[in-house]
C-alpha positions in Angstrom: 26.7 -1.3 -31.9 23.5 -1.4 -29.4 21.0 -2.0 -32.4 21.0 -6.1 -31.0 20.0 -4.7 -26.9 16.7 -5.0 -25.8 15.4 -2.8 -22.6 15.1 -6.0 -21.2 18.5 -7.4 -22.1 19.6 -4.5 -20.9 17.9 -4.8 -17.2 17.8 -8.5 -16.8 20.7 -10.0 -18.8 23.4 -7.3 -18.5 26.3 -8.0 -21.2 29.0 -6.4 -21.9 29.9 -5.7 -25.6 32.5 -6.8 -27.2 35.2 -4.4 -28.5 38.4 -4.6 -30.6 41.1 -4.2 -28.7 43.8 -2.3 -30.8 46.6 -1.5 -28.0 45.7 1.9 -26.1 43.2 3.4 -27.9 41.5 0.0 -28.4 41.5 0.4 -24.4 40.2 3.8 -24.7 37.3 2.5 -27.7 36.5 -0.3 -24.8 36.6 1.9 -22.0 33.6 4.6 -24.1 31.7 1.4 -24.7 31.4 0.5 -21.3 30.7 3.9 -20.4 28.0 4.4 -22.6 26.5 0.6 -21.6 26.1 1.1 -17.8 24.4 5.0 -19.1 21.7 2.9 -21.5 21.2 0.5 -18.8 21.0 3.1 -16.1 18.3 5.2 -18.2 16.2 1.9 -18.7 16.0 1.2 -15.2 14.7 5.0 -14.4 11.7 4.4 -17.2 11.1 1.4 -16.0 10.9 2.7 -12.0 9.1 5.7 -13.4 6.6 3.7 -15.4 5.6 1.7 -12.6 5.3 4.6 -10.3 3.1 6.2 -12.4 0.9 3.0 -12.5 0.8 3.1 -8.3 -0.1 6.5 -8.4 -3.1 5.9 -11.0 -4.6 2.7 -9.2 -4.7 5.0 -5.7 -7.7 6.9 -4.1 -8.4 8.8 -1.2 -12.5 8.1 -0.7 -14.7 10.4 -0.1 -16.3 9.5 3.4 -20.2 8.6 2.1 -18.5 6.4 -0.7 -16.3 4.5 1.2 -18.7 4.1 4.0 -21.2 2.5 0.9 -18.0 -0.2 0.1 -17.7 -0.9 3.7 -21.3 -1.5 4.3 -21.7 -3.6 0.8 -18.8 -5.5 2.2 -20.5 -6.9 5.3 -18.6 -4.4 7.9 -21.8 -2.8 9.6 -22.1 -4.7 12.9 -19.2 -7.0 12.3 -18.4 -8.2 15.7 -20.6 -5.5 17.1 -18.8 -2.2 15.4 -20.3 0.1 13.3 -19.4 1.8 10.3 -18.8 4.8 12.0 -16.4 2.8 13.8 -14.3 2.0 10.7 -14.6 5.5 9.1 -13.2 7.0 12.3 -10.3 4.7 12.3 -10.0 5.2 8.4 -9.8 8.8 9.1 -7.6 9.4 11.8 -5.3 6.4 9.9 -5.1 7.7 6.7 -7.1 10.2 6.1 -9.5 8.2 3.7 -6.1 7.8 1.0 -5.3 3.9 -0.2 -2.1 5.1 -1.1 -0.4 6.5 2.6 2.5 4.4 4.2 3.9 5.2 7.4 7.5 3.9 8.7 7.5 2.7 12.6 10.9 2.9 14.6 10.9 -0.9 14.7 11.5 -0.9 11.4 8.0 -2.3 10.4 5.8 -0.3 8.0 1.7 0.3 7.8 -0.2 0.5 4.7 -3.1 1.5 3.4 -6.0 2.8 4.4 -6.6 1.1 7.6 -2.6 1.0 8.2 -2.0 -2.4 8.4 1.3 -3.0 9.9 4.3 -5.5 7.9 5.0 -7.3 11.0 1.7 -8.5 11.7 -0.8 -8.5 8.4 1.1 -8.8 5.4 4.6 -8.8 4.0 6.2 -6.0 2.5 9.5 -8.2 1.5 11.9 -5.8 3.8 11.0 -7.0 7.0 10.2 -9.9 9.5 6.1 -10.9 9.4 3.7 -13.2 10.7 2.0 -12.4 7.9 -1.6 -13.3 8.8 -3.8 -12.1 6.3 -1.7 -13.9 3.6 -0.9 -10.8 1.2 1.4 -8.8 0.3 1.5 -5.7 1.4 1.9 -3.1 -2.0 -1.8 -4.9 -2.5 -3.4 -2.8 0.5 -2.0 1.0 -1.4 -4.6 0.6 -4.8 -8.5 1.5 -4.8 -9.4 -1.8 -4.6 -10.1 -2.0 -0.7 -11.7 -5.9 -0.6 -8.5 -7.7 0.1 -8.1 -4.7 3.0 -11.4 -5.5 4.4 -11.0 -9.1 4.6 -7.6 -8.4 6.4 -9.0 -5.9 8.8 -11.7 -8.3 9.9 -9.3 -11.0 10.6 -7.5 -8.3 12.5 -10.7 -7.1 15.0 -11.8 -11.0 15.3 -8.3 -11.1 17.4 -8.1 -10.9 21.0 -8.0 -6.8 21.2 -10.6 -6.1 18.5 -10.8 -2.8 17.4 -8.0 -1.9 20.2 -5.8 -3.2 17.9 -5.9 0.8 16.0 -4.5 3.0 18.8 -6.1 5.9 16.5 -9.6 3.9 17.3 -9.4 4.1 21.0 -8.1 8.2 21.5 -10.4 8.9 18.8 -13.3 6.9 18.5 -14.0 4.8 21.3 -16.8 6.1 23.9 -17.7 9.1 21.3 -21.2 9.6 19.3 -20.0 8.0 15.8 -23.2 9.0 14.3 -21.7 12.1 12.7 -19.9 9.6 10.3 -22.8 8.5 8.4 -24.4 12.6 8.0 -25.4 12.8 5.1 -24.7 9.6 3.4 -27.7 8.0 1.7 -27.5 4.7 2.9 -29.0 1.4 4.4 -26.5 1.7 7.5 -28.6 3.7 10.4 -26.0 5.9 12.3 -25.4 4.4 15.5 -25.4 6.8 18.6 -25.3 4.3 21.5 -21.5 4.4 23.3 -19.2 1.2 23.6 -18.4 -0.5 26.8 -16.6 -3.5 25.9 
């Protein structure tokens, strides 16, 4: 009866299939077969959700701090508009804890993502809600390990008006402190940099 359905027919063209109709139990024969459609069609929408969360989950990472401080220098963050990398792993930490994957849901109904929590309404569309949409992306592209298009993004966001003031988590946590303890350890071209911000 189902040998002709494809799991695609099945997702995208949904059809129902014909039955003889042989007075009630011809009604009864239909009735099964529709039963037993909307079940196939059902399971392959759950292996199709499933397969694709288990591709999200294998393109996430949470750095380690040395190695993502290595991507952010090679990407031309140290000293962008005067910030350090220090600067960016402390808001990276206290953001997401280093993971590309983390989402967090604001009571306005907006969303951040990724590891520098860029918020929907702003940076990039996550299809749900109202954006301005200002680094041009969508936003499931800031939750993989490939952080580029997220560093492009968060340097249009300091070159706005409140810089890095823009991170809430950037001034209780790291403005005015010694940032030098970011870079311990990390073999590097990036000198830790120990002087305090005032501006």
């Amino acid at each position: 009866m189902f040998r002709n359905l494809s799991l695609r027919s099945l997702l995208i063209e949904p059809r129902v299939p014909e039955y003889p109709v042989h007075g009630e139990s011809g009604a009864r024969s239909q009735l099964v077969g529709l039963v037993v459609d909307v079940i196939m069609r059902a399971w392959g929408t759950v292996i199709v959700i499933l397969t694709m969360l288990m591709v999200a989950t294998v393109d996430t990472k949470i750095y380690g701090r040395c190695n993502l401080a290595m991507k952010l220098e090679k990407a031309g963050l140290n000293g962008f508009l005067g910030y350090s990398i220090g600067d960016w792993l402390c808001v990276a930490h206290y953001e997401s804890g280093f993971d590309t994957s983390f989402v967090d849901h604001n009571p306005d109904g907006s969303s951040e993502y990724g590891i520098f929590q860029l918020n929907s309404a702003w940076w990039c569309d996550n299809g749900i809600t109202p954006t301005l949409n200002l680094c041009h992306m969508e936003c499931r592209d800031l939750l993989n390990r490939h952080i580029l298009d997220d560093i492009m993004c968060v340097k249009q966001v300091v070159s706005s008006r409140n810089g890095m003031n823009a991170w809430d988590s950037w001034t209780r946590h790291c403005y005015g402190h010694d940032l030098s303890e970011w870079l311990k350890g990390c073999n590097m071209h990036a000198k830790p940099d120990a002087k305090i911000m005032t501006s």
